[in-house]
LODREN-360174 format. One record per residue: x, y, z of N, C-alpha, C in turn; chain. Coordinates in steps of 0.001 Angstrom, whole numbers, plus 500000, padded with zeros to 6 digits. Layout:
BEGIN
      n_x      n_y      n_z     ca_x     ca_y     ca_z      c_x      c_y      c_z   c
        X        Y        Z        X        Y        Z        X        Y        Z   A
...
! end
This chain:
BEGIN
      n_x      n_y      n_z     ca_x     ca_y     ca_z      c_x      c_y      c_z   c
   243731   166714   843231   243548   165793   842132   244198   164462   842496   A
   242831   163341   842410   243859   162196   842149   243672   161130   841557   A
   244522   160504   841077   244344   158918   840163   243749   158477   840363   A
   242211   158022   839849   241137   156793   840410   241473   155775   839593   A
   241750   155540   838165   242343   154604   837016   243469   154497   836565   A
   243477   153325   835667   244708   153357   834984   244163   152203   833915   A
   243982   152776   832937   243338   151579   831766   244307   151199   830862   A
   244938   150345   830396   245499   149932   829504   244704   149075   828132   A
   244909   150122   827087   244442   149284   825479   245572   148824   824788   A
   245331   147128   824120   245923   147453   823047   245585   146885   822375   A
   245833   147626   820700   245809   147492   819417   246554   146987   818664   A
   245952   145699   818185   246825   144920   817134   247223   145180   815949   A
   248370   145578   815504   248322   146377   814460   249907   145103   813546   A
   249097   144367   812606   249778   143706   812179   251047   142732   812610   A
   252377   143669   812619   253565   142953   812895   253789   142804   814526   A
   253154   143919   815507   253448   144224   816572   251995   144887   816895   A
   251693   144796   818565   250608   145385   819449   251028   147333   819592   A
   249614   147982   819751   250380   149346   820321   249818   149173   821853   A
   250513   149890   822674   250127   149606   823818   249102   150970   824544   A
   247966   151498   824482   248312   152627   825099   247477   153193   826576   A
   248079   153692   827174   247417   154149   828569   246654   155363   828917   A
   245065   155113   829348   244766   155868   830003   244404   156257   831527   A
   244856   157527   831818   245100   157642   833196   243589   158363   833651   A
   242564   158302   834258   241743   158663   834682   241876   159299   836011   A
   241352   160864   836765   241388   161642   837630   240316   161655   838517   A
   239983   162296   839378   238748   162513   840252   237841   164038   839387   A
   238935   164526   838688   238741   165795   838365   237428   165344   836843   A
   236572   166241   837042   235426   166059   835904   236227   166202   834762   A
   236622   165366   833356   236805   165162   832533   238648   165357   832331   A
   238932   165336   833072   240401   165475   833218   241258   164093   833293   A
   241989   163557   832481   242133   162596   831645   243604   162178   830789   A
   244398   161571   830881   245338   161680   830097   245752   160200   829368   A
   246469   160504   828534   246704   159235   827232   248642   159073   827266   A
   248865   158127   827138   250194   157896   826984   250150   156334   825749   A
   251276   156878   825658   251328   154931   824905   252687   154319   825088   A
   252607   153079   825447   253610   152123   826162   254369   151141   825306   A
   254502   151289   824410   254720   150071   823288   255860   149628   823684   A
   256572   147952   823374   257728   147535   823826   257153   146174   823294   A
   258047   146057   821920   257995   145054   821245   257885   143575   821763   A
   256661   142937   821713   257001   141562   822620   256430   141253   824003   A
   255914   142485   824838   256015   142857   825689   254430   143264   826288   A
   253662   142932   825322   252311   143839   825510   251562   143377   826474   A
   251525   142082   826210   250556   141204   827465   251043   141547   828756   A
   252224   141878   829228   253043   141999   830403   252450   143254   830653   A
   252828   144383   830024   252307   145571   829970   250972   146189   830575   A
   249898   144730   829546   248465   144905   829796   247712   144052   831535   A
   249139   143302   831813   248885   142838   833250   247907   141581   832893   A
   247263   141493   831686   246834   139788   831853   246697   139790   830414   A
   247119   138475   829746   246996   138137   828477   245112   138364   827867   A
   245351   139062   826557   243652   138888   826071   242811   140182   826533   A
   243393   140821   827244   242414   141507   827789   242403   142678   827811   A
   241411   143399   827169   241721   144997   826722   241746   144948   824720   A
   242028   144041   824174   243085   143519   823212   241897   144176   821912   A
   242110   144841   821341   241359   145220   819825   242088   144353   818632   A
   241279   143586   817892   242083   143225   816712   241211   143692   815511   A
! end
């Protein structure tokens, strides 16, 4: 098994962004979710301002 992705979303959710990560595999549907949040911090997180960004 190995890492082909790494997607970062985030969701604007009023006072603060959520940040969250998905990790994509070689493996057919095998898949995982994390979330990264760090107040302030999201654009850094998301590696380029705007992008990914749900409001």
């Amino acid at each position: 098994m190995r890492i082909t992705a790494i997607e970062t979303l985030v969701c604007h959710a009023r006072m603060r962004n959520w940040v969250f990560v998905k990790v994509v595999t070689d493996q057919p549907g095998l898949i995982g979710w994390g979330e990264a949040t760090l107040d302030g911090l999201s654009a850094k997180l998301n590696g380029m301002p705007g992008r990914g960004l749900i409001r």
